[in-house]
LUMMIKE-269199 format. One record per residue: x, y, z of N, C-alpha, C, O in turn; chain; residue number from 1. Coordinates in nm, 4 decimals. Example, Ala and Ser with C-alpha at 12.3 -4.5 7.8 and 13.67 -1.06 7.14 Angstrom:
# residues 2
{site {1.3190,-0.5690,0.7800},{1.2300,-0.4500,0.7800},{1.3200,-0.3300,0.7800},{1.4236,-0.3319,0.8465},A,1}
{site {1.2850,-0.2250,0.7080},{1.3670,-0.1060,0.7140},{1.2900,0.0030,0.7870},{1.3409,0.1138,0.8039},A,2}
//
This chain:
# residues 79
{site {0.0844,-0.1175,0.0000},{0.0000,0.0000,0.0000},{0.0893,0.1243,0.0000},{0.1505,0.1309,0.1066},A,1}
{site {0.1206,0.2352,-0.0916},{0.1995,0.2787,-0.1396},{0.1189,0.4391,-0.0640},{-0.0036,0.4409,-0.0525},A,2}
{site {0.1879,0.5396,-0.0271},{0.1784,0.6613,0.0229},{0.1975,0.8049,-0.0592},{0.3022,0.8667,-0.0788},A,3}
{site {0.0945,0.8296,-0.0908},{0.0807,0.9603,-0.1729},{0.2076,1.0815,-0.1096},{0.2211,1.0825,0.0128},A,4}
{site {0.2851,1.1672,-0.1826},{0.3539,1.2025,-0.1696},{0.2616,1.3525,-0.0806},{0.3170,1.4139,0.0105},A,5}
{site {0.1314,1.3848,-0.1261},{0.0653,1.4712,-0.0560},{0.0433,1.4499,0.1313},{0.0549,1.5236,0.2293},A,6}
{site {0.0115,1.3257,0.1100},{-0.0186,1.3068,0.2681},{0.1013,1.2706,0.3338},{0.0891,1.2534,0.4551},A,7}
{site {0.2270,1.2527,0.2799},{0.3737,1.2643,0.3610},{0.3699,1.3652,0.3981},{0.3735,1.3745,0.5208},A,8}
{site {0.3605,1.5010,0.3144},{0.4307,1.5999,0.3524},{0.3303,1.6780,0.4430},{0.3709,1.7695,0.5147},A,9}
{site {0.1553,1.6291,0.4379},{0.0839,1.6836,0.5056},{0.0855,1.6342,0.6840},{0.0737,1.6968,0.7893},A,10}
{site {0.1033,1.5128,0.6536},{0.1715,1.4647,0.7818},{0.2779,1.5051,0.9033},{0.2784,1.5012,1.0263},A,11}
{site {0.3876,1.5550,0.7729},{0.5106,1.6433,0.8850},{0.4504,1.7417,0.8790},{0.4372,1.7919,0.9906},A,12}
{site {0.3817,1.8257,0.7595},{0.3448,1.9161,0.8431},{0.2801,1.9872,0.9659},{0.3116,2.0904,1.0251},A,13}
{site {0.1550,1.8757,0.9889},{0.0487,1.8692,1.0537},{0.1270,1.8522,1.1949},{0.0951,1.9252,1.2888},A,14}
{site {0.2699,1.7176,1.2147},{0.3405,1.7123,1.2938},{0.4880,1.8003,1.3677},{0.5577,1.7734,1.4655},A,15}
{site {0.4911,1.9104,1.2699},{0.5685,1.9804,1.3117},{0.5004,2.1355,1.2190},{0.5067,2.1687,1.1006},A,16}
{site {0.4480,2.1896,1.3214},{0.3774,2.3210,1.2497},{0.4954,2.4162,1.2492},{0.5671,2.4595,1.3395},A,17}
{site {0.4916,2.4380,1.0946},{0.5773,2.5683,1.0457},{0.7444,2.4781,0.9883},{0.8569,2.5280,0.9865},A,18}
{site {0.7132,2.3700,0.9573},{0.8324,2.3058,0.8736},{0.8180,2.3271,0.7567},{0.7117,2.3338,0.6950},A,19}
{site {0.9424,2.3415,0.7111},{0.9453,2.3309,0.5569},{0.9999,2.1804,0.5149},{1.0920,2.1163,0.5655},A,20}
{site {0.9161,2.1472,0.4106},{0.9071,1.9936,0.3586},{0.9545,1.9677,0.2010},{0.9276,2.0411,0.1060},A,21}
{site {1.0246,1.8559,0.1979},{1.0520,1.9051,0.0232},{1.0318,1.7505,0.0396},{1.0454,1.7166,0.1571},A,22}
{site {1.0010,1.6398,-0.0521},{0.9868,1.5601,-0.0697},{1.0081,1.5275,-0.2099},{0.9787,1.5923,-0.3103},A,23}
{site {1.0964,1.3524,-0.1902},{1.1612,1.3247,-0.3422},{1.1248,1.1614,-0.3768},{1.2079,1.0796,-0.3373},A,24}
{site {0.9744,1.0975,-0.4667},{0.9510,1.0041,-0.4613},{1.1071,0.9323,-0.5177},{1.1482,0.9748,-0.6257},A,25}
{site {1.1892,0.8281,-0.4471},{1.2883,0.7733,-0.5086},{1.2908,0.7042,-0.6260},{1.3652,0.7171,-0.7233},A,26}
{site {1.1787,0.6113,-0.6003},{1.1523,0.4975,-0.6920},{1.0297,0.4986,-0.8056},{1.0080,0.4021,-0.8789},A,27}
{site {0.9659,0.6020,-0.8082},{0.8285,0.6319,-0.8223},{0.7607,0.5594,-0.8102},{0.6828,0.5449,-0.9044},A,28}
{site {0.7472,0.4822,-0.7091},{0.6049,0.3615,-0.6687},{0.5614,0.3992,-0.5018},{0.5169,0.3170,-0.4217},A,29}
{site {0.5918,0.5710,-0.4698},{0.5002,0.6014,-0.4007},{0.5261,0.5075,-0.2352},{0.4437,0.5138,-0.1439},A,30}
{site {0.6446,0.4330,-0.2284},{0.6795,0.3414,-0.1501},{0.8197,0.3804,-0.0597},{0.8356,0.3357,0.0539},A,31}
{site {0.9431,0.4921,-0.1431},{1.0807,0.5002,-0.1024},{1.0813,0.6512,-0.1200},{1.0810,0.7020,-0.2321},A,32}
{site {1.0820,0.7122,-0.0238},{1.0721,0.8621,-0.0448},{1.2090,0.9010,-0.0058},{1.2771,0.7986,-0.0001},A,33}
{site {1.2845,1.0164,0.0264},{1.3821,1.1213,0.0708},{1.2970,1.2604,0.1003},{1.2269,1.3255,0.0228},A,34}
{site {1.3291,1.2835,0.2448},{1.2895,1.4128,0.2509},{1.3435,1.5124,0.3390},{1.3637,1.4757,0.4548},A,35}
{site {1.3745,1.6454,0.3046},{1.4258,1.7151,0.3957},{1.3180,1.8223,0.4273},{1.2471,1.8829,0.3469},A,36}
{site {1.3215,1.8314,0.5557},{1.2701,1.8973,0.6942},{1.3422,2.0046,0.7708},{1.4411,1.9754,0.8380},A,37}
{site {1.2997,2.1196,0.7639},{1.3563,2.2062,0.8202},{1.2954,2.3171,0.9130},{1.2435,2.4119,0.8541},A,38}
{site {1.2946,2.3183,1.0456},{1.1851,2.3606,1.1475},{1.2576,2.3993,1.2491},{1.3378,2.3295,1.3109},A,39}
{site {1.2186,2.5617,1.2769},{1.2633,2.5931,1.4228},{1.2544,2.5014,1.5192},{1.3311,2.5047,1.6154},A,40}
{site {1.1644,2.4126,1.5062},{1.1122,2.3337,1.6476},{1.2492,2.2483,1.6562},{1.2602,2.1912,1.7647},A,41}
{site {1.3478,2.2285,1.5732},{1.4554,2.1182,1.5782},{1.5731,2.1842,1.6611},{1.6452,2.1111,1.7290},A,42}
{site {1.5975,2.3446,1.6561},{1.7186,2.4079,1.7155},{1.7340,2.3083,1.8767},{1.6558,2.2736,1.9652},A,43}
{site {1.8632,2.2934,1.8520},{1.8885,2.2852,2.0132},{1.8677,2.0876,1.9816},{1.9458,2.0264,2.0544},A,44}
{site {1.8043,2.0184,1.9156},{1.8093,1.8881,1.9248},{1.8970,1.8333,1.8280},{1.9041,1.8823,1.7153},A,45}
{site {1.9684,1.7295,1.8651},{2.0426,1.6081,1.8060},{1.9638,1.5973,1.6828},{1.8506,1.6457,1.6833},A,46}
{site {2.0297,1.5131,1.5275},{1.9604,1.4881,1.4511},{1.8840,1.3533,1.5110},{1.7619,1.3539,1.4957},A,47}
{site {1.9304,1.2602,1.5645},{1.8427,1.1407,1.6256},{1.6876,1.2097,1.6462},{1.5884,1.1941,1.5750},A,48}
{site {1.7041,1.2941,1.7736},{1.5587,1.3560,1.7887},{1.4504,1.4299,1.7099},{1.3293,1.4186,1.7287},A,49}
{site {1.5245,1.5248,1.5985},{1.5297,1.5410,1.4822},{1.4264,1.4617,1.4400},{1.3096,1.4900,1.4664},A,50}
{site {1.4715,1.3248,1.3506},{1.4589,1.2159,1.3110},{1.3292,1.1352,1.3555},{1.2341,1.1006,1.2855},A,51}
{site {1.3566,1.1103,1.5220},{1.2018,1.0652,1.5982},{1.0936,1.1640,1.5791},{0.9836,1.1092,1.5727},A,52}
{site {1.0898,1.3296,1.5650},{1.0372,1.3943,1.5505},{0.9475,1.3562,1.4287},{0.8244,1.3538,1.4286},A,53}
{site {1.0361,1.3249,1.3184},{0.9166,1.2968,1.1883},{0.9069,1.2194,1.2206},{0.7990,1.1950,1.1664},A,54}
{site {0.9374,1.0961,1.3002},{0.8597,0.9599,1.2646},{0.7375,0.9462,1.3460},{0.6364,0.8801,1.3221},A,55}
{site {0.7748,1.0446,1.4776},{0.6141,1.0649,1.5114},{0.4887,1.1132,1.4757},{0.3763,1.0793,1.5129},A,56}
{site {0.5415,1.2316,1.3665},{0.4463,1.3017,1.2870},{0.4031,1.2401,1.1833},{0.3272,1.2960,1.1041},A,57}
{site {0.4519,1.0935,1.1648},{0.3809,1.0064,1.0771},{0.3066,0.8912,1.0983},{0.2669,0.8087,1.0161},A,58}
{site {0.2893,0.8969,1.2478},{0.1874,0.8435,1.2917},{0.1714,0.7029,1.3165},{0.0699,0.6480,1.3592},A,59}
{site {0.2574,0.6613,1.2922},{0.2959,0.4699,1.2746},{0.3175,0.4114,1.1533},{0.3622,0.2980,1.1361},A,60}
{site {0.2763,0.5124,1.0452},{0.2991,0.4461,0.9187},{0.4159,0.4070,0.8675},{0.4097,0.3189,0.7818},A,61}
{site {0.5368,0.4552,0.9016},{0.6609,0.3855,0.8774},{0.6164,0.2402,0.8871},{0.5174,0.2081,0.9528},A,62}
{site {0.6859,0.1595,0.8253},{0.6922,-0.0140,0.7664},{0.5426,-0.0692,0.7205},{0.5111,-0.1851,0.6934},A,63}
{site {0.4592,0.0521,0.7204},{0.3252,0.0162,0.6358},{0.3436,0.0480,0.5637},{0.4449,0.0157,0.5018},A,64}
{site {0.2340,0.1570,0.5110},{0.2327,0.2332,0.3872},{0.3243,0.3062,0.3069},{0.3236,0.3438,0.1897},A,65}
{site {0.4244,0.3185,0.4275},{0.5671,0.3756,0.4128},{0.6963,0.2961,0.4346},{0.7648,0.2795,0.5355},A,66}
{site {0.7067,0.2585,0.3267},{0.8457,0.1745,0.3201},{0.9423,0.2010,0.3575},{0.9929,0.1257,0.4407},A,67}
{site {1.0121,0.3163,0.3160},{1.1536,0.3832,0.3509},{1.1597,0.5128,0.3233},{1.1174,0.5657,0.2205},A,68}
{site {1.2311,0.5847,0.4472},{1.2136,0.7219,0.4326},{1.3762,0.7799,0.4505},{1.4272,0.7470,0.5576},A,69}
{site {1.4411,0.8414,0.3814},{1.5625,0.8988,0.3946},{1.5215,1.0185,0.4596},{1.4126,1.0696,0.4336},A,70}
{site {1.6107,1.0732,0.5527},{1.5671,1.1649,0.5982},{1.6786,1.3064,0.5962},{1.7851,1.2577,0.5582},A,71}
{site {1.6902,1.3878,0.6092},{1.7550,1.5042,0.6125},{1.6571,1.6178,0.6964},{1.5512,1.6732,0.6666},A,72}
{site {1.7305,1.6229,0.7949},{1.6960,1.7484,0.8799},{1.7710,1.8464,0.9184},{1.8938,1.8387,0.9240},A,73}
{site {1.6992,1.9543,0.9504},{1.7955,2.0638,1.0561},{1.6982,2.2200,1.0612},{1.6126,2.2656,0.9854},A,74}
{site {1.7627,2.2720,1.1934},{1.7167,2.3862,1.1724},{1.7243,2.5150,1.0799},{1.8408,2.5406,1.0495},A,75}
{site {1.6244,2.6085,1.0238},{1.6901,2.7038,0.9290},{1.8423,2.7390,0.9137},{1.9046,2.7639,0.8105},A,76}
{site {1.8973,2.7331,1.0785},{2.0272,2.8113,1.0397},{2.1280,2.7350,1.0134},{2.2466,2.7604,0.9924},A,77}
{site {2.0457,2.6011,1.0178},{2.1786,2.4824,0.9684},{2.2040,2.4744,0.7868},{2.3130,2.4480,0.7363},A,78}
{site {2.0570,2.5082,0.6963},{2.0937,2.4843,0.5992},{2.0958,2.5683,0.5279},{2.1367,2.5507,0.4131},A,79}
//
């Protein structure tokens, strides 16, 4: 069951209000995404936490609907 690239990014957003989201289907089967995330809310945290941050804002769907997610984070003044 493959994950619309709309409801990824509506997801982090919804989970981290005021991120910026760029999303890159890898494979185009809607299954292997890359995405970078970039949100005041991250200053001051490790990328690990970072990291748990989206995976909470996605709600459990990691190893369902969401196969694999590359991730890239940081705060504005990191990138």
């Amino acid at each position: 069951m493959a994950m619309a690239v709309e409801e990824l990014e509506r997801l982090i957003k919804d989970g981290i209000p005021g991120a910026e989201v760029s999303i890159d289907d890898l494979r185009g089967d809607g299954d292997h995404y890359a995405a970078r995330v970039v949100s005041p809310a991250f200053r001051g945290k490790s990328r690990v936490q970072q990291h748990q941050m989206v995976y909470a804002a996605l709600q459990g769907r990691m190893g369902g609907e969401l196969h694999a997610l590359a991730l890239t984070t940081g705060a504005p003044e990191d990138s």
